[in-house]
N, C-alpha and C positions, 0 to 999 in steps of 0.2 A: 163365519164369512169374513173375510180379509175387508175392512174400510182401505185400502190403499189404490192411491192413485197413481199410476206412473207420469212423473215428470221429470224433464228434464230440457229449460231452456236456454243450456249452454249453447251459443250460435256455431259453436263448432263441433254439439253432439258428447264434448268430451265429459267423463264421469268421475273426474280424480279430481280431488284437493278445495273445486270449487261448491262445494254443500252448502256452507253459509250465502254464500251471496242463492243460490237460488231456494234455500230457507226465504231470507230475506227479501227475492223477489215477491215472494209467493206474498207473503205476511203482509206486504205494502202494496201488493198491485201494480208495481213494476216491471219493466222488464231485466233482463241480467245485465244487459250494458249498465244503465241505471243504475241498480245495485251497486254490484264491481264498484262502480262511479264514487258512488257512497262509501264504502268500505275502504277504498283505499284513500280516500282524503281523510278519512277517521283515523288508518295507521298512518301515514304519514302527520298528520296533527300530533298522534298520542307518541307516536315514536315506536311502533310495534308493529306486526306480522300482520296483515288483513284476517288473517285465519286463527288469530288471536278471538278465546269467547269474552272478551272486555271490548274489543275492538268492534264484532258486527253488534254486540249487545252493546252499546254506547249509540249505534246508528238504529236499532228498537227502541231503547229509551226516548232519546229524540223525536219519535213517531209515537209516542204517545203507549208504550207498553211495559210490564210491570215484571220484573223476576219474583219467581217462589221457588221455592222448593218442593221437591216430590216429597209429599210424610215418605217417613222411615217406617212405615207398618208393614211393607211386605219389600225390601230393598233390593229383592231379586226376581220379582214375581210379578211386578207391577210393568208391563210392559207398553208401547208407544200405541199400539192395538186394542188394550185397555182404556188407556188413558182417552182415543180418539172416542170408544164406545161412550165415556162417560162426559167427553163435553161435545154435542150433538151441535151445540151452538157455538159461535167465535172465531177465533184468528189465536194459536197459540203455536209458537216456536219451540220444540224441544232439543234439550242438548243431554249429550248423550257422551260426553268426556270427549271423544276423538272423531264426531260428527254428528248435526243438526239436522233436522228436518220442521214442516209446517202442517198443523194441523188444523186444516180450517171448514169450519159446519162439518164437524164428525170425520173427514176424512184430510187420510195423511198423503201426503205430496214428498213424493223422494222419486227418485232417480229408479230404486231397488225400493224390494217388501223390505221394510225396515221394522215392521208392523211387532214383530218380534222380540228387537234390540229391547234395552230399559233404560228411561230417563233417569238422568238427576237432578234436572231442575227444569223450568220452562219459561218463557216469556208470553204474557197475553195481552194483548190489545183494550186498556181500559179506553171509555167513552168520556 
């Protein structure tokens, strides 16, 4: 059974390029203007890309969240579908090299079933 939620609150519907800010809306409880908002005062500070993973992960840290790393015990097999089964509870951001999604109380939030793809690392929301 798929944990995936379909989202996507780009105000223009659109589905390319902008993952992280609506990773990142999700993760904070924002909306995407908001985000965006965030994001792009992050690259323009850092000197980089919004779509930079240093740039919306600078604007997670900020809010109080933590990087790891996915173990290395199964580096192909471990997928975001997995991952959502095994934390039932939280707020956690994965990145996926070439796009993010949010996985929050067990279920993942993208745009697409991304349920599939495999992380490499994720950000989680410590208290």
């Amino acid at each position: 059974m798929s944990r995936w939620k379909q989202f996507n609150n780009n105000p223009t519907g659109r589905n390319v390029g902008d993952c992280a800010v609506r990773a990142v809306s999700v993760a904070l409880g924002v909306d995407w203007e908001t985000s965006f908002a965030m994001i792009a005062e992050n690259a323009y500070l850092m000197g980089d890309m919004p779509s930079s993973n240093s740039v919306w992960g600078a604007v997670l840290r900020q809010h109080g969240f933590n990087r790891s790393v996915i173990p290395n015990t199964c580096p192909d097999c471990y997928t975001a579908g997995d991952f959502a089964k095994d934390h039932p509870t939280g707020t956690y951001v994965l990145g996926f090299g070439n796009h993010t999604a949010t996985i929050k109380d067990g279920w993942l939030f993208d745009s697409y079933d991304s349920s599939q793809m495999v992380p490499q690392y994720y950000w989680e929301k410590v208290n």
